[in-house]
C-alpha positions as CSV (number, residue, x, y, z in Angstrom):
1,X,128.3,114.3,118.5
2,X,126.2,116.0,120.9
3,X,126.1,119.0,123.1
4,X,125.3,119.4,126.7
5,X,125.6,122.7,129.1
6,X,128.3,122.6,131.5
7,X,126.9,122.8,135.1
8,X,129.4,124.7,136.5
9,X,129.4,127.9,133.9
10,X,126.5,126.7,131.5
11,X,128.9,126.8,128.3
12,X,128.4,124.2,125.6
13,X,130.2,121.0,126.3
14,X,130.4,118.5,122.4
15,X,130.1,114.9,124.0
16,X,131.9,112.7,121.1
17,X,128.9,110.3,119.5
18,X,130.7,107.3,121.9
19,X,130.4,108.8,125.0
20,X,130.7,106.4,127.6
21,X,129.1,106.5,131.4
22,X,131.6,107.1,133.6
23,X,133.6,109.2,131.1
24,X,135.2,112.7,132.2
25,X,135.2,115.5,129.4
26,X,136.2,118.8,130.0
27,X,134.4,121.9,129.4
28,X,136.8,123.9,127.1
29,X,135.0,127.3,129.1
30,X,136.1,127.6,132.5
31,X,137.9,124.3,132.7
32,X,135.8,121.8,134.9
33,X,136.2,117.6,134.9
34,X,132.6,116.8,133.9
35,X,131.8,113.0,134.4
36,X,129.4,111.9,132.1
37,X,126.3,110.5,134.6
38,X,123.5,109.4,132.6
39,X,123.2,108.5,128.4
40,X,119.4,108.7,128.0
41,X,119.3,111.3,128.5
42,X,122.3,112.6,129.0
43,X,123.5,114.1,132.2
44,X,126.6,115.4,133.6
45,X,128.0,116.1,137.2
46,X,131.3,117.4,138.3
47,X,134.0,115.0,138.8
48,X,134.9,114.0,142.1
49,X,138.1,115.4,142.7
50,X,140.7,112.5,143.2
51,X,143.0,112.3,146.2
52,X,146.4,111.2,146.6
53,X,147.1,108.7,149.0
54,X,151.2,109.1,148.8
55,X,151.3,105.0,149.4
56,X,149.0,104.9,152.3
């Protein structure tokens, strides 16, 4: 396990040891989807926020 600081609030965020790219974790602090953008090293963004498309 690692840790990273959450972008939005700068709060630790524990990546689990099998951290995948692509993956979302949260920060437990203020709440944000973090997607996990980069593994050496590693780098997080915020998660794009999905849409609904109510069957379109």
């Amino acid at each position: 396990m690692t840790d990273e600081a959450c972008i939005v609030c700068d709060a630790t965020v524990a990546l689990p040891a099998d951290v995948e790219l692509g993956e979302i974790v949260d920060c437990l602090t203020c709440g944000s989807e973090l997607e996990v953008t980069g593994i050496d090293p590693y780098a997080l963004e915020e998660a794009p926020e999905l849409e609904e498309d109510w069957g379109e």
